[in-house]
VOPAGU-2260 file (C-alpha; in pm, 1 decimal, decimal comma):
REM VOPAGU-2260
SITE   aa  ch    i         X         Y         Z
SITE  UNK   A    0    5192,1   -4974,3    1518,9
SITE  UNK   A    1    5044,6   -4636,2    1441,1
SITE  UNK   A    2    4753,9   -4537,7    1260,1
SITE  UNK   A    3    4909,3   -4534,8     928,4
SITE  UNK   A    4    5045,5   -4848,2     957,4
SITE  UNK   A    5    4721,0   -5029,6    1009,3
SITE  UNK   A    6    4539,7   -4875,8     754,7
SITE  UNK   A    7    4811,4   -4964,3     525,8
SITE  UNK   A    8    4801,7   -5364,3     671,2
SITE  UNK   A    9    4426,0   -5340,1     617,1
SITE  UNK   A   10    4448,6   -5193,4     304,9
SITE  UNK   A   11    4678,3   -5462,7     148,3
SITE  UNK   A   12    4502,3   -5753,7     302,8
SITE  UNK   A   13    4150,1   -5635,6      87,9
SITE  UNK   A   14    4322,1   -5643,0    -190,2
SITE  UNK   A   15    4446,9   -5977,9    -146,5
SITE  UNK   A   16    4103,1   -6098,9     -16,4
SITE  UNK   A   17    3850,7   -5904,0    -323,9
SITE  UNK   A   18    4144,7   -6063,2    -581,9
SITE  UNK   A   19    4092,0   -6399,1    -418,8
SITE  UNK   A   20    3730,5   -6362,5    -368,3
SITE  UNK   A   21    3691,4   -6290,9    -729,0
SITE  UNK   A   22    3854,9   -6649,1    -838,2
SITE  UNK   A   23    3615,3   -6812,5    -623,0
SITE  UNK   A   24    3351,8   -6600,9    -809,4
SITE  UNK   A   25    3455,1   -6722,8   -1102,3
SITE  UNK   A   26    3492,0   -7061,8   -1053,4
SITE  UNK   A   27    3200,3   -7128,3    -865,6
SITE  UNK   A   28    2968,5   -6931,7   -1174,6
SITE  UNK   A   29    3143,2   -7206,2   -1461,4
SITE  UNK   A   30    3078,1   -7481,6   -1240,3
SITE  UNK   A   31    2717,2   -7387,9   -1134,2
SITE  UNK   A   32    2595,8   -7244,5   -1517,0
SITE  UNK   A   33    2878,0   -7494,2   -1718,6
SITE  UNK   A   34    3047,2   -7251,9   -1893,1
SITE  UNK   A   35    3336,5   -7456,5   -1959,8
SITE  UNK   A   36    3584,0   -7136,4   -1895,9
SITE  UNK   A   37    3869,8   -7360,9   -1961,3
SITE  UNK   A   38    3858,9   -7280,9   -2338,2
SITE  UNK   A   39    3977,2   -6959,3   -2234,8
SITE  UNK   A   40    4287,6   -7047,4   -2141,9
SITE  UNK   A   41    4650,9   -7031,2   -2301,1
SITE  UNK   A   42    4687,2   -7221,9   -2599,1
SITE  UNK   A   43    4998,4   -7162,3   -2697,9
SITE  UNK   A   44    5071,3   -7071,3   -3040,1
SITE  UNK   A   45    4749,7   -7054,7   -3171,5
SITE  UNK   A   46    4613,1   -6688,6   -3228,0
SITE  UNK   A   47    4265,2   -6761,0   -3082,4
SITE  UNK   A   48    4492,0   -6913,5   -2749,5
SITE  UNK   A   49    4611,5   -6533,3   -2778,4
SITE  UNK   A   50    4303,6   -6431,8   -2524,0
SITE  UNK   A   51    4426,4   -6718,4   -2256,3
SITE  UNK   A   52    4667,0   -6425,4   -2168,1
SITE  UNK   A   53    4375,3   -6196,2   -2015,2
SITE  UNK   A   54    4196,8   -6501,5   -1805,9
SITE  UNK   A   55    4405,4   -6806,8   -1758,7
SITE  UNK   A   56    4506,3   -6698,2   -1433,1
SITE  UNK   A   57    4119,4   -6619,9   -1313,8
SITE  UNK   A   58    4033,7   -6975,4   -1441,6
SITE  UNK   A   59    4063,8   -7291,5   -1236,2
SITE  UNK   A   60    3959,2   -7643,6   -1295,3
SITE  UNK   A   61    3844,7   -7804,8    -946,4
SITE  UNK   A   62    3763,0   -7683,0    -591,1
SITE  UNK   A   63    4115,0   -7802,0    -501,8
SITE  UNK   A   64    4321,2   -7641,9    -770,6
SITE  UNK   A   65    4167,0   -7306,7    -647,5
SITE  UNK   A   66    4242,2   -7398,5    -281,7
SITE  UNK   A   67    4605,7   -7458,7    -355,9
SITE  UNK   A   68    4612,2   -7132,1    -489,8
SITE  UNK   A   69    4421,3   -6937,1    -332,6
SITE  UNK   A   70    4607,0   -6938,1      23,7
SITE  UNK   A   71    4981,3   -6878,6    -147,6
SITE  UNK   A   72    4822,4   -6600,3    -375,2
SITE  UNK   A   73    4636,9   -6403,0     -30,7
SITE  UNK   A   74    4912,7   -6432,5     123,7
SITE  UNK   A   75    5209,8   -6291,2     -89,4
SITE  UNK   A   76    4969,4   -6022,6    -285,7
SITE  UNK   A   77    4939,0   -5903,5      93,2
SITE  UNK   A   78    5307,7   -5957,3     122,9
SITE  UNK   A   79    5380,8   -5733,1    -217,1
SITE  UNK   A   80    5084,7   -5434,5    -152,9
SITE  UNK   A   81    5238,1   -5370,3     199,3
SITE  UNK   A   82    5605,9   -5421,4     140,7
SITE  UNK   A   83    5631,1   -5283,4    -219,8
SITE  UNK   A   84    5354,7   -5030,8    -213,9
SITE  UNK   A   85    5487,8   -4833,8    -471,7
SITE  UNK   A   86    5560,7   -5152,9    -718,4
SITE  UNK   A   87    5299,7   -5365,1    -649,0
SITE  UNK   A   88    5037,6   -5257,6    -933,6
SITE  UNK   A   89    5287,9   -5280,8   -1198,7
SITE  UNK   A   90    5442,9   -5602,5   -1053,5
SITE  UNK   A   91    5119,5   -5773,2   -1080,6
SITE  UNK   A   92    5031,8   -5666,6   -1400,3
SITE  UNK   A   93    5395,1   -5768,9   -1562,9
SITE  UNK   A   94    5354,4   -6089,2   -1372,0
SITE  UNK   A   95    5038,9   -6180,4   -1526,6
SITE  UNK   A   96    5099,3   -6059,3   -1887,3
SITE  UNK   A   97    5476,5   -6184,8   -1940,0
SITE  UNK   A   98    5359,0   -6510,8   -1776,1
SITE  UNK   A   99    5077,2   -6576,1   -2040,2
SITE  UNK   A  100    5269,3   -6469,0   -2312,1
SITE  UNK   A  101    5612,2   -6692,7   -2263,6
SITE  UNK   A  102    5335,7   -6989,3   -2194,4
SITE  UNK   A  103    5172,2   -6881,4   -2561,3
SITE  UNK   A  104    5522,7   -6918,5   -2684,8
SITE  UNK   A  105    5673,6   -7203,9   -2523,2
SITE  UNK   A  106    5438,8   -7447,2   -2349,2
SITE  UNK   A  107    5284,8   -7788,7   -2486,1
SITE  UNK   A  108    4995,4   -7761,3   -2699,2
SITE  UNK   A  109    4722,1   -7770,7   -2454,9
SITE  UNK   A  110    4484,7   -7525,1   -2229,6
SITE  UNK   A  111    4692,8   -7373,4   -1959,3
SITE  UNK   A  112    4492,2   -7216,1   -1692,6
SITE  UNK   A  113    4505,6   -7132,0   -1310,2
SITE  UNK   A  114    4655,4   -6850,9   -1116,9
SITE  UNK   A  115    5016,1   -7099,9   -1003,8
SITE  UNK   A  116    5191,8   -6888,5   -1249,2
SITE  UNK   A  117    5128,5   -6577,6   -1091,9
SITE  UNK   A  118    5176,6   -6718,1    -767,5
SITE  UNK   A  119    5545,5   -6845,4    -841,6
SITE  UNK   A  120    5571,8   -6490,8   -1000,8
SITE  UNK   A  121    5499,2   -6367,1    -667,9
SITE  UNK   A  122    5716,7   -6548,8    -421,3
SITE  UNK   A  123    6038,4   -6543,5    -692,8
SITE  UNK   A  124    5989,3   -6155,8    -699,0
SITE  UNK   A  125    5932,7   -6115,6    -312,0
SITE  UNK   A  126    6235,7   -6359,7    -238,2
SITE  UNK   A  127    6507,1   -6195,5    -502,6
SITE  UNK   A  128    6397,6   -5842,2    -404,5
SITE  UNK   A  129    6487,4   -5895,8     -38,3
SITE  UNK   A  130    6811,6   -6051,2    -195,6
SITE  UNK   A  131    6934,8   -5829,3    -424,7
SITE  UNK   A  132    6824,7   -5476,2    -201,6
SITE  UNK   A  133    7038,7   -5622,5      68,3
SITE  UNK   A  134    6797,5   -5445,0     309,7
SITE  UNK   A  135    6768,7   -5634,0     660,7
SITE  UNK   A  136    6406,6   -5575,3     631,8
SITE  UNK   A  137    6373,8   -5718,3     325,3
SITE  UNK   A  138    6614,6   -6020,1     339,8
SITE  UNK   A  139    6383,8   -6123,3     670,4
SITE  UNK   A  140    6044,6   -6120,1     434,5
SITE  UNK   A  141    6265,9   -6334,5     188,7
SITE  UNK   A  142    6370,7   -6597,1     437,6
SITE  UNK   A  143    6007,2   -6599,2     559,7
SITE  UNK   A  144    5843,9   -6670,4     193,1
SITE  UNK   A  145    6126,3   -6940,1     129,3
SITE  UNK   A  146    6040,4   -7148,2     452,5
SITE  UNK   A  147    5630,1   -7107,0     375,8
SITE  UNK   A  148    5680,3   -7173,2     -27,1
SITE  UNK   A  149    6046,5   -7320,3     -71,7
SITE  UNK   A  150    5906,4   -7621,8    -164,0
SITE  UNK   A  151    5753,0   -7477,2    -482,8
SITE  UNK   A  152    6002,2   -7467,5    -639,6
SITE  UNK   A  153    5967,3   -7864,3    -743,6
SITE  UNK   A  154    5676,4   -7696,9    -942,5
SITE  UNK   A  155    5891,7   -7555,1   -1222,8
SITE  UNK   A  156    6027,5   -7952,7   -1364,6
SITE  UNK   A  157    5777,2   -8189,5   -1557,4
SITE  UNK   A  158    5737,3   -8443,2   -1280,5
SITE  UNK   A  159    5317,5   -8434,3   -1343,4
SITE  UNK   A  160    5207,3   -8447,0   -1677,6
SITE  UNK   A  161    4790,8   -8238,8   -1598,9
SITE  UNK   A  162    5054,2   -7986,9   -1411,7
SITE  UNK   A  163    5172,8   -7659,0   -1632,4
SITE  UNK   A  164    5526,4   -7664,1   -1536,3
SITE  UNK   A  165    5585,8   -7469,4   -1815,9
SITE  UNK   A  166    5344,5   -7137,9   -1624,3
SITE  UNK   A  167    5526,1   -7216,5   -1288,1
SITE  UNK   A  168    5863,3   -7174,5   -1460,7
SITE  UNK   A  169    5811,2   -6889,4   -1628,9
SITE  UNK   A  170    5633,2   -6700,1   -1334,1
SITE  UNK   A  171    5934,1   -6759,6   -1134,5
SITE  UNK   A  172    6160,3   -6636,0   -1422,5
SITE  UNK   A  173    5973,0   -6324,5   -1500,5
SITE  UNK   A  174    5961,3   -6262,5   -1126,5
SITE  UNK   A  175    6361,7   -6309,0   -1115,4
SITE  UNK   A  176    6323,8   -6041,9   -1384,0
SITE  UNK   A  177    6122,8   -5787,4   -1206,8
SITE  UNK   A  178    6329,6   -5805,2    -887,5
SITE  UNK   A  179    6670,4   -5681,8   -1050,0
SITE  UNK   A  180    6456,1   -5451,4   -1290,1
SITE  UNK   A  181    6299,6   -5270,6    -998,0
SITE  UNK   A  182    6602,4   -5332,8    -747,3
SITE  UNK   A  183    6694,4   -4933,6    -728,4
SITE  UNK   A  184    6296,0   -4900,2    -649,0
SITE  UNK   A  185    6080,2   -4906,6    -390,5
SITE  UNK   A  186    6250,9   -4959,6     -11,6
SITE  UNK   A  187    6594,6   -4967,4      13,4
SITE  UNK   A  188    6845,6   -5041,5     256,7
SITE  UNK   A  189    6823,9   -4762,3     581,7
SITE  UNK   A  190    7182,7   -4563,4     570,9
SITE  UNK   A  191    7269,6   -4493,6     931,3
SITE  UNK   A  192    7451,8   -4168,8    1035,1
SITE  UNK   A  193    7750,6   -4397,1    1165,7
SITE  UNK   A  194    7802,6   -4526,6     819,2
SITE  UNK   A  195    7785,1   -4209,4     685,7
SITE  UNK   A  196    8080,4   -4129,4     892,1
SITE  UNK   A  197    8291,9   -4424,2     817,8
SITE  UNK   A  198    8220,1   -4338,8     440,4
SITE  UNK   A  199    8374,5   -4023,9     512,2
SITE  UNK   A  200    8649,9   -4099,8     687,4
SITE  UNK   A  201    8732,5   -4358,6     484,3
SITE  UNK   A  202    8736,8   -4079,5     173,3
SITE  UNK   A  203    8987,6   -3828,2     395,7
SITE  UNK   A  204    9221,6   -4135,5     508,4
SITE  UNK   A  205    9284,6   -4182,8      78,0
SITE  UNK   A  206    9265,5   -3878,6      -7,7
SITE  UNK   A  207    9549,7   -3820,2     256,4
SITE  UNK   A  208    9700,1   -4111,0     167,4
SITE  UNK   A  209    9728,1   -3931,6    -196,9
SITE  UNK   A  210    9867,5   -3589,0     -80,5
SITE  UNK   A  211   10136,3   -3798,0     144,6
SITE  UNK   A  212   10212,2   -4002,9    -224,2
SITE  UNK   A  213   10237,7   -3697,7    -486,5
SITE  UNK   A  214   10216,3   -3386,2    -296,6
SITE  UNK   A  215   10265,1   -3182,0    -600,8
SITE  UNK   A  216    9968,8   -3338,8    -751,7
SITE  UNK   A  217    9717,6   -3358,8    -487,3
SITE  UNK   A  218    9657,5   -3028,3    -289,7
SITE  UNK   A  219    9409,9   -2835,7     -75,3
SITE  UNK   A  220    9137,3   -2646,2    -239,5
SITE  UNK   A  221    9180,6   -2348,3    -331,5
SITE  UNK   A  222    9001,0   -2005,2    -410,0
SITE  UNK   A  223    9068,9   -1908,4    -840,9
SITE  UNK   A  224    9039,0   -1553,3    -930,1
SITE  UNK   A  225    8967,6   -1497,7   -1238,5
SITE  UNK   A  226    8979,9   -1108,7   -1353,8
SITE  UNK   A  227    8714,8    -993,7   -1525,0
SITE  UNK   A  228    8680,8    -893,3   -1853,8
SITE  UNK   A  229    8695,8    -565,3   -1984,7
SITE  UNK   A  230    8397,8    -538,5   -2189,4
SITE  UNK   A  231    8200,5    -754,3   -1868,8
SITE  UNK   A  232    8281,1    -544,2   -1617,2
SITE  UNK   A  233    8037,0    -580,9   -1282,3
SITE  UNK   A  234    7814,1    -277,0   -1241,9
SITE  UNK   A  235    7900,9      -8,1   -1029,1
SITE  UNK   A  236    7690,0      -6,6    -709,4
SITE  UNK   A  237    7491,1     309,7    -636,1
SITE  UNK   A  238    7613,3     589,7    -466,5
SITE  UNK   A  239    7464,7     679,0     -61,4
SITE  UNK   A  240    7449,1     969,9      45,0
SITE  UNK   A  241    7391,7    1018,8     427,6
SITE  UNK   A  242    7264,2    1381,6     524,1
SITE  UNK   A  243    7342,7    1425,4     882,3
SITE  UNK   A  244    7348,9    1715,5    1181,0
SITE  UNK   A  245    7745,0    1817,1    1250,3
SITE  UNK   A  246    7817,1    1738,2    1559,1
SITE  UNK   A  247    7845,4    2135,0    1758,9
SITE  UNK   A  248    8135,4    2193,5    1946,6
């Protein structure tokens, strides 16, 4: 691993750690002073519930609720700063936004709060992005988030009522979303030289194959002339002349 590499590893693990660091800030300030920041979370479809979009996901309700996901949500913001560089910033952001706002319009009438939405956001965008690329690379990081966080996906049905299935399902949604938005983005599948090769012999064997079928249709290439127009003609070029010694004799 060269230089660049590791500064980009260390790079995307502080953002993952300040992010996650900040939660804990957060929680451990309401508990501490009793803010009771869970009024500032998504009620949906009530206009004051409106701000829940901007802080339900830095809002959690016990120690263990921010445990649960704090570890997923270090580990796959790492995941998306040093795979998808150029798409992580706006990848979070959408994440957290459309998440809040489909809660706001669909989810039961109560405070929905904590950063699982996000998190399912995460690992449905990571997962589908190695999928639909196709890239070797990327298909590997998939495989690797679905054995850590398959299980997750039992999040997104109503099995606990004090559980927002409704912010799990729509993370994952809106992360389905993102993948096959940003698909022709970021890194894509390496093109080898001997595939380049096969591509092109592939195109002479048909186009071959197409002289062979309609010969007076399909030709070589070949060089037009067109005569040029009287009132266009090409300038003359200017006249040299060389001044030289006769040769004596």
């Amino acid at each position: 691993m060269d230089q660049r590499q590791r500064n980009k590893m260390i790079g995307s693990f502080m953002i993952a750690l300040v992010i996650v660091m900040v939660l804990a800030l957060i929680f451990f300030v309401d508990r501490e002073f009793q803010l009771r920041l869970s009024r500032f979370g998504v009620l949906p479809r009530d206009f004051t519930g409106l701000r829940g979009i901007a802080f339900y996901p830095l809002i959690h309700g016990s120690v263990e609720h921010l445990f649960n996901n704090s570890i997923p949500l270090l580990v796959l913001t790492f995941t998306l700063f040093y795979f998808y560089p150029s798409l992580a910033v706006r990848t979070m952001l959408l994440l957290y936004v459309l998440s809040g706002l489909f809660i706001w319009i669909s989810a039961r009438q109560n405070y929905h709060i904590g950063a699982s939405g996000v998190v399912y956001g995460l690992a449905s965008f990571i997962f589908f992005s190695g999928m639909f690329r196709r890239d070797n690379r990327m298909v590997a990081i998939s495989l690797i988030v679905a054995f850590l966080y398959g299980s997750m996906v039992w999040g997104v049905f109503p099995f606990q009522e004090r559980v927002s299935w409704e912010g799990h399902l729509w993370g994952a949604l809106t992360g389905v979303a993102l993948a096959w938005l940003y698909r022709k983005q970021g890194p894509q599948p390496k093109v080898y030289q001997w595939q380049i090769d096969e591509i092109n012999e592939q195109k002479r064997l048909a186009l071959e194959k197409m002289r062979l079928a309609h010969p007076n249709v399909v030709r070589q290439p070949r060089i037009v002339i067109r005569r040029t127009s009287p009132r266009r003609q090409p300038k003359q070029a200017p006249l040299v002349n060389y001044i030289y010694v006769p040769k004596e004799g």
